[in-house]
Structure formats: structure tokens, C-alpha cells
C-alpha positions in Angstrom: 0.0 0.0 0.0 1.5 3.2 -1.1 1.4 6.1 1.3 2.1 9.9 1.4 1.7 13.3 3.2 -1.2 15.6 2.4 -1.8 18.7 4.1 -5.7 19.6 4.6 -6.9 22.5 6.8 -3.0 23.3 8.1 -2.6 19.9 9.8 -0.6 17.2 8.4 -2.3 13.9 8.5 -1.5 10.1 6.4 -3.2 9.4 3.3 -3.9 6.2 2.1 -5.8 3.8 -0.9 -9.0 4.1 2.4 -9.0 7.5 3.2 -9.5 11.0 1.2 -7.7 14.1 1.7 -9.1 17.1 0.7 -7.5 19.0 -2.2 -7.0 22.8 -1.4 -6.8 25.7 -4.1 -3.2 27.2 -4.8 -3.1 30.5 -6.4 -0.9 31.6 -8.2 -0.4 35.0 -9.4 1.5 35.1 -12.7 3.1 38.5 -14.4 1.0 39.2 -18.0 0.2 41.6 -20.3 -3.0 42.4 -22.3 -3.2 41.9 -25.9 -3.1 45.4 -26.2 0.3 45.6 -24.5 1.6 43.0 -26.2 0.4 44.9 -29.8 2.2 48.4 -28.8 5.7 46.8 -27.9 5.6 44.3 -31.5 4.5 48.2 -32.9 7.8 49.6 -32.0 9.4 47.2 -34.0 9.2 48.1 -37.1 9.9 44.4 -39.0 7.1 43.5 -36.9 5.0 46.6 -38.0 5.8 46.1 -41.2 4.1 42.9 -41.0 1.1 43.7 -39.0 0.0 46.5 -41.2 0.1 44.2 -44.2 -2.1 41.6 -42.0 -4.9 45.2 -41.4 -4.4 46.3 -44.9 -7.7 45.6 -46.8 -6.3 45.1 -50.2 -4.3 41.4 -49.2 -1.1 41.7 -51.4 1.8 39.2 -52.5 3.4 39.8 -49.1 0.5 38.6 -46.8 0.6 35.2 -48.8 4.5 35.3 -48.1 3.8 36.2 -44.5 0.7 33.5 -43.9 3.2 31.0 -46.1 6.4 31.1 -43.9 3.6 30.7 -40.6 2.6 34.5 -39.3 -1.1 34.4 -38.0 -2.6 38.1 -36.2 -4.7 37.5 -33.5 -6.5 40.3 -31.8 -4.1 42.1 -33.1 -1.2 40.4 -31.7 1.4 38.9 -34.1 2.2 34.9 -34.0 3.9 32.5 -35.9 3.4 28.7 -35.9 7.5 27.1 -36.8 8.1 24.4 -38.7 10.9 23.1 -36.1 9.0 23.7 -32.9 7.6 20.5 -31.2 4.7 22.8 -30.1 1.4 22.5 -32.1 0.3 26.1 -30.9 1.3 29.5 -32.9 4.0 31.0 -30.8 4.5 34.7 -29.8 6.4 36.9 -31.8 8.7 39.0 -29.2 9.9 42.2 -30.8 14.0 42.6 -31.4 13.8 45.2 -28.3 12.6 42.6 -26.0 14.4 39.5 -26.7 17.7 40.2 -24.8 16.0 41.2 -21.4 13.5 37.6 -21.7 16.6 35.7 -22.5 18.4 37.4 -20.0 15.4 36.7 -17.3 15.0 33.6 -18.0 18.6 32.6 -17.9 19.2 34.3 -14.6 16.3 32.8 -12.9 16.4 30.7 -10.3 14.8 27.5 -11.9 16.9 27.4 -14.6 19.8 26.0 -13.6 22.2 23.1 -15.4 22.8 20.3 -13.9 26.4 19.6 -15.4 27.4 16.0 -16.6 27.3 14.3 -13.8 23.9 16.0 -12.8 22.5 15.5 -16.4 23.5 11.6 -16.1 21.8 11.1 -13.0 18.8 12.8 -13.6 18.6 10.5 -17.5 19.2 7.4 -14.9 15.9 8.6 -12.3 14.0 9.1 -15.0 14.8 5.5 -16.7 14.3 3.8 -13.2 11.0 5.7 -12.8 9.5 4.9 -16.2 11.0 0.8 -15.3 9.3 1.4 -11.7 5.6 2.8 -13.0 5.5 -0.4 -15.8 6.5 -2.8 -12.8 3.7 -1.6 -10.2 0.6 -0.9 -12.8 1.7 -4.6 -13.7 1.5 -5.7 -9.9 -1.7 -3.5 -9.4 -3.1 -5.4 -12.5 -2.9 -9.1 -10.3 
């Protein structure tokens, strides 16, 4: 019988296959912007511009089949661009020249985005091989 900690109401009480805990609500506030923000900044750059106002202009010329072609799509007003060598399905955000260092920089610098070196990168391939070998062997021993 597996076993683990749960948390419900501030006290810390044992959870098993026979008894429920409750789930409680996390919330977490995450940093956006509105499309409309998002629109201004991709305005100041004017590649980006350039390409927006040919997605608004009424008369659709040879350069809005080139744009739709290599996988810009407007939405709300707000430029995106599905890529042919992204494993994501989804259009992605186009992030204006201005804007790129300071997000890679962000992201870089955070916290969470650490490297785990060779000997870090090994051992976490080796978890993950043992977990995947652990899950098949105990959905097979919950099957009998």
C-alpha cells in the first residue's frame, strides 16, 4: 500500500488507498500583459510593423501570402507565428528585437533554470529511466 503526506486545513495527517484528503486551491499569481500591450511593444518594431500592417491592410497583397506561407497568424491584433521546427502544435508569440535580450536574459538568470552539469545530467537520465522501469513494474503488480 502506497502512502504519502497531504496537508488539509494546516494539519498534516497520512493518506492512504482508504481514506481521502481534501484538495485545497493554490493560487498563483502570474506576471501578464494584455493583448493590447503585447500589440504596442511588437509596434515599435518596425519588421514586426511592417508585418502587422500588411495583415490590417484591406487590399491582401503578395506579401500577406509570403507572411501566412512562412507561418505568421494576427490575433487580436497580436502577431504569432506557428515554426516548422517547434515540437509545439500552438502558434507562438512573436517577441519584438527590443525585447528579446532582457526575456533571454530573465530567463537565464532565474532561479529555476539551472544546469545540472554531466554528472547532474546523467543522473537525472538514470531517475527518469528507473522511474519509467518502476511505473511499468507496479501498474503490472496492481493489475494481479
Amino acid at each position: 500500500m502506497l502512502k504519502g503526506k497531504c496537508t488539509a486545513e494546516g494539519s498534516d495527517s497520512e493518506c492512504s488507498d482508504k481514506q481521502t484528503c481534501e484538495l485545497q486551491t493554490v493560487v498563483i499569481d502570474v506576471p501578464s500583459r494584455t493583448a493590447g500591450e503585447l500589440r504596442t511593444e511588437q509596434l515599435k518594431d518596425l519588421e514586426l510593423k511592417k508585418i502587422i500592417d500588411c495583415f490590417e491592410d484591406i487590399n491582401k497583397s503578395v506579401d500577406f501570402a509570403n507572411w501566412t506561407e512562412r507561418g505568421y497568424v494576427l490575433n487580436q491584433g497580436v502577431l504569432y507565428r506557428y515554426s516548422p521546427h517547434s515540437e509545439v502544435e500552438e502558434a507562438q508569440l512573436v517577441v519584438p528585437s527590443h525585447e528579446r535580450e532582457k526575456i533571454l536574459k530573465l530567463h537565464h538568470d532565474a532561479p529555476t533554470a539551472s544546469h545540472y552539469g554531466a554528472d547532474g545530467t546523467f543522473l537525472e537520465f538514470i531517475i527518469q529511466i528507473l522511474l519509467a522501469r518502476y511505473e511499468k513494474i507496479y501498474c503490472r503488480l496492481r493489475q494481479n
